[in-house]
N, C-alpha and C positions, 0 to 999 in steps of 0.2 A: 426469684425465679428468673434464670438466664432465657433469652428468646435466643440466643446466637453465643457462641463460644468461640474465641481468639483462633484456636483450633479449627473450624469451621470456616472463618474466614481467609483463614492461612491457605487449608485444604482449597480454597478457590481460586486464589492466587495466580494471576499466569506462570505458565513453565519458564525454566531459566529460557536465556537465547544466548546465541554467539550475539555478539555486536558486531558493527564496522559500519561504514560508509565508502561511499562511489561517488563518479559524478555524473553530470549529464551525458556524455559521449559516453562513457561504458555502459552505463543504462542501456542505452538504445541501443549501440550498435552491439556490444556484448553479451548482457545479461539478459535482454529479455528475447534472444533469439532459440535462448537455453529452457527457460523460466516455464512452464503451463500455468495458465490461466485456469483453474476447475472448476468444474460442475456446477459449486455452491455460489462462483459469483455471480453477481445479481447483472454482469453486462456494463456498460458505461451509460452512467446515469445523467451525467453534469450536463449542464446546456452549457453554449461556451463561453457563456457569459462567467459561470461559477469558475470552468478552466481558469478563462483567462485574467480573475481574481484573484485564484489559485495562484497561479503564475507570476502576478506582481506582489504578494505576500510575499513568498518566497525569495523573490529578487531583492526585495527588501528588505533583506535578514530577518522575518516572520518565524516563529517556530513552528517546523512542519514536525509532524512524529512519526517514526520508523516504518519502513515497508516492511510487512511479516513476508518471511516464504517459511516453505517448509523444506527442510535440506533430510532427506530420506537417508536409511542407513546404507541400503540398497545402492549401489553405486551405477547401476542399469536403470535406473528409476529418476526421472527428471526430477527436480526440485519444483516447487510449488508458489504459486503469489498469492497469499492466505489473505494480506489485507494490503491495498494500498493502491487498490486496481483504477478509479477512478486519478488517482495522484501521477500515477506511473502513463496513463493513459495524456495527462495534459502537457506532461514532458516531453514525451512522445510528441505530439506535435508543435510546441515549440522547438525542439531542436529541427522536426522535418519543415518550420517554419509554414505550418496548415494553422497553428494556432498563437494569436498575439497575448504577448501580458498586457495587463493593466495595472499600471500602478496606481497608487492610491488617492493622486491628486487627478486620476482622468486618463493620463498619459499611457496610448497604444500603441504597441510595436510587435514586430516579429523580429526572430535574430537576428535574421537574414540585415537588417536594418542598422544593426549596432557595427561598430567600429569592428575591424577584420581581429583587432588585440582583444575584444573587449570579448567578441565572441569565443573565441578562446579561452579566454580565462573564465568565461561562466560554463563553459561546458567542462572544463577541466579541475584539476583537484584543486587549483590556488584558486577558485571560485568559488559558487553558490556549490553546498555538502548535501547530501542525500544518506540520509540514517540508515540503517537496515539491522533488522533484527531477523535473526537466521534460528526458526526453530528447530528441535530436534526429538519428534513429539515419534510413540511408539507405533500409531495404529492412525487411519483416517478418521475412527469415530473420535480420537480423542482432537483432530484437527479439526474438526466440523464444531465440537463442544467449545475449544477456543475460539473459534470464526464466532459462534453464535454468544457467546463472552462481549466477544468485543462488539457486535454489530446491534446488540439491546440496546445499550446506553445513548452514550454523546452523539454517535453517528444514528442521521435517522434512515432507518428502513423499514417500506410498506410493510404490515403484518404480514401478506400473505411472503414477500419474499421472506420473510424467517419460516415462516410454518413449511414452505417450501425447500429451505434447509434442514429444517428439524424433521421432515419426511425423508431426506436423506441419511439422515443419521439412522433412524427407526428402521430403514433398512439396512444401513450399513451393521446395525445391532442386530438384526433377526427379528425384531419385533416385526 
């Protein structure tokens, strides 16, 4: 007797996405002056110690994974940051140079600090990549149902912030 069917597991699957990548400078100054931040995210969480962890991973050729948006069909309808909001948030301030990396042996800096070439080329495409994964999901319940996907697992979040996304869905459902 099967508890779960291939089929079952397939059906839960994330949706396709576009892919592509960016880098520091379009980040900031381009994409997230576009981008909404919605409802379901939980705010900025990280103290900046976590950031500026975050941030010397990274520098350090670390694998970071994709920032979701949602890209609407709606062309009047801004594109969404489904996941990635604390990641995109640390970037954010190293480039505006409010927050230092760390790298792994100790070592703090802001960019402000690095060589006038070096800076450049980490903000820029010959530098440090920024993933993104560009969804193209039909309705907001079915964005909240991937938000809540991905936010169960690896990443931790308080109960009540899921329950308090899952309250959004229940009304975006009628329930």
């Amino acid at each position: 007797m099967a508890i779960v069917t291939y089929q079952q597991l397939r059906d839960r699957r994330p949706p396709p996405t576009e892919s592509g990548s960016t880098c520091l400078r379009w980040l900031v100054e381009d994409m997230m002056t576009t981008l909404i931040v919605p409802d379901y995210q939980r705010g900025h969480v990280w103290t900046p110690g976590q950031s500026s962890a975050f941030l010397g991973h990274w520098l350090e050729g670390g694998y970071v994974g994709p920032i979701y948006t949602q890209r609407w069909r709606d062309p009047f309808r801004s594109d969404e940051l489904v996941d990635g909001l604390q990641r995109v948030t640390a970037w954010t301030g190293f480039y505006r140079n409010e927050i230092p990396a760390q790298l792994h042996d100790g070592l703090r800096f802001y960019l402000e600090q690095m060589d006038p070439e070096d800076q450049r080329r980490v903000a820029s495409h010959s530098g440090c990549v920024i993933n993104l994964a560009h969804l193209k999901l039909g309705s907001r319940a079915e964005v909240l149902r991937f938000y809540l996907r991905m936010n169960r697992g690896a990443v931790i979040h308080a109960p009540e912030e899921l329950n308090r996304v899952e309250g959004l869905l229940a009304l975006e459902e009628g329930q």
